[in-house]
C-alpha positions in Angstrom: 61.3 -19.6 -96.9 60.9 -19.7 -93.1 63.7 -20.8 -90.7 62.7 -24.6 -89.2 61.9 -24.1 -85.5 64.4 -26.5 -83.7 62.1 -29.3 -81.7 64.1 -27.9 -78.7 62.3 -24.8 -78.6 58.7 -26.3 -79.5 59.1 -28.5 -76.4 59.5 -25.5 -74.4 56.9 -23.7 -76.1 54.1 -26.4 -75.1 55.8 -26.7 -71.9 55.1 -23.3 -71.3 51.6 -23.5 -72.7 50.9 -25.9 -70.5 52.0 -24.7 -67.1 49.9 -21.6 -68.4 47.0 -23.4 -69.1 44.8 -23.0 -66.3 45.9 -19.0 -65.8 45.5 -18.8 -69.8 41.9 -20.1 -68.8 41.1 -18.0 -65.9 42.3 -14.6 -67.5 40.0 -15.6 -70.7 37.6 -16.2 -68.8 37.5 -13.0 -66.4 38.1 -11.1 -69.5 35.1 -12.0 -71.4 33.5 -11.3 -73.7 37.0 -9.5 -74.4 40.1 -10.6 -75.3 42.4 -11.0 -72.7 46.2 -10.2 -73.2 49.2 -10.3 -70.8 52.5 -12.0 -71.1 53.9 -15.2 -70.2 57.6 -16.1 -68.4 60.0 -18.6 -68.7 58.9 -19.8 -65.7 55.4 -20.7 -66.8 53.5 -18.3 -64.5 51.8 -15.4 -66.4 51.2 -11.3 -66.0 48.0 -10.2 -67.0 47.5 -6.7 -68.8 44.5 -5.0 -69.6 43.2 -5.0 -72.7 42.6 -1.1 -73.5 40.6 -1.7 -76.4 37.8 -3.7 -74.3 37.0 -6.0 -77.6 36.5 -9.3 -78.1 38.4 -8.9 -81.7 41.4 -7.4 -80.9 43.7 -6.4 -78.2 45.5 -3.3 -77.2 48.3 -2.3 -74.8 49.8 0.9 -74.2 53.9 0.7 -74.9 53.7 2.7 -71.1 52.1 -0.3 -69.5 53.9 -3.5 -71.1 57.1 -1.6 -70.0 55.8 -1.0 -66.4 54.6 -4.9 -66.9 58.6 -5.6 -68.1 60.3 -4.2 -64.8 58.2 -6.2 -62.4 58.6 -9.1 -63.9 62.4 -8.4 -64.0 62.7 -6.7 -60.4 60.5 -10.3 -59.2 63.5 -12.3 -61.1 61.0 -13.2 -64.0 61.4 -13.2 -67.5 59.1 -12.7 -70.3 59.2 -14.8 -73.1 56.2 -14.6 -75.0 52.8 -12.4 -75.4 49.3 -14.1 -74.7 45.7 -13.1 -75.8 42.3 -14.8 -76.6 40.1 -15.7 -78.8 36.6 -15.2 -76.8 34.6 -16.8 -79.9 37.1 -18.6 -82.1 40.1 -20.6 -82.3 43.6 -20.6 -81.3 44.9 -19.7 -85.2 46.0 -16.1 -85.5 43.5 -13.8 -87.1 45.0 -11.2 -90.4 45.7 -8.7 -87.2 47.8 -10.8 -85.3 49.8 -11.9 -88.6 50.3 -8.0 -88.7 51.2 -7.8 -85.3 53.6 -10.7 -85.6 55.7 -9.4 -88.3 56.1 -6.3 -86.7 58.2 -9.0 -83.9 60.4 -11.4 -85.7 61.0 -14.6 -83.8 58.8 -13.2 -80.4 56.5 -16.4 -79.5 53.1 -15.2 -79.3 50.4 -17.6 -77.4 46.6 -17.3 -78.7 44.2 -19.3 -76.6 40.9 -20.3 -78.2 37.9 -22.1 -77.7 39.9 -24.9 -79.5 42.9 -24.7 -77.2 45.8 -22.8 -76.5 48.6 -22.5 -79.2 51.9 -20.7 -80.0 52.9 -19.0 -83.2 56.1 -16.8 -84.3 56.7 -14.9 -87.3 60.3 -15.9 -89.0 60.3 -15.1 -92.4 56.9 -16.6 -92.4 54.4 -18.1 -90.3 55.1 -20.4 -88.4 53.1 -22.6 -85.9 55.6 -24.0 -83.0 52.7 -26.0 -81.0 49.5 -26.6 -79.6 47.7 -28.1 -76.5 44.2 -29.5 -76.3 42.6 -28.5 -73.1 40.8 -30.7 -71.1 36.7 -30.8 -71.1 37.7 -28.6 -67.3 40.9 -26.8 -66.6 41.1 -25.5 -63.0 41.3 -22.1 -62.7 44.4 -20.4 -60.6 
């Protein structure tokens, strides 16, 4: 049986999503009709990575370039606290791939934004959904 996410870390998680939101959007948006991917930091801003598989149903990212993407972030002072992609034509729920993906990372948040809206999802002994955020009819763009 999964863990119970404590409401503490939920609130962070839409907190996060939200601050995201419109660079969530934009990076969707330039990216299609692939799936964007990059991370997100505990700061709410976001580091886009390119997605090496050029798809729009499924993502890839050299190990190489997420740990170029890692120092960065940490040499700017940032730090990453979840992974982000899209869903060009569907919603925010993880597709059998990402489940895969996501118990191959055991309490990592991963972000999916869809046409549905942007939500966050960890794998702890189970799937487990830790929020989501409507978007407005028009998000502005960073």
């Amino acid at each position: 049986m999964p863990i119970a996410v404590a409401d503490e870390f939920v609130a962070v998680a839409e907190t996060l999503m939200v601050e995201a939101a419109p660079a969530l959007v934009a990076h969707r948006n330039d990216s299609y009709p692939h799936e964007a991917v990059g991370i997100v930091c505990s700061d709410g801003s976001t580091y886009p990575l390119i997605n090496q598989a050029r798809s729009g149903h499924r993502f890839e990212v050299s190990e190489v370039l997420v740990q170029e993407a890692i120092t960065i972030l940490s040499e700017r002072g940032l730090q990453p606290v979840a992974v982000y992609h899209s869903h060009p034509e569907s919603v925010s729920g993880p597709s059998n791939r990402d489940i895969s993906m996501m118990q191959h990372m055991p309490g990592a948040l991963s972000i999916i934004v869809g046409k549905d809206g942007i939500a966050a999802w960890l794998w702890n002994d189970g799937l487990q959904s830790v929020g989501k955020v409507q978007l407005p009819e028009r998000v502005e763009a960073v």
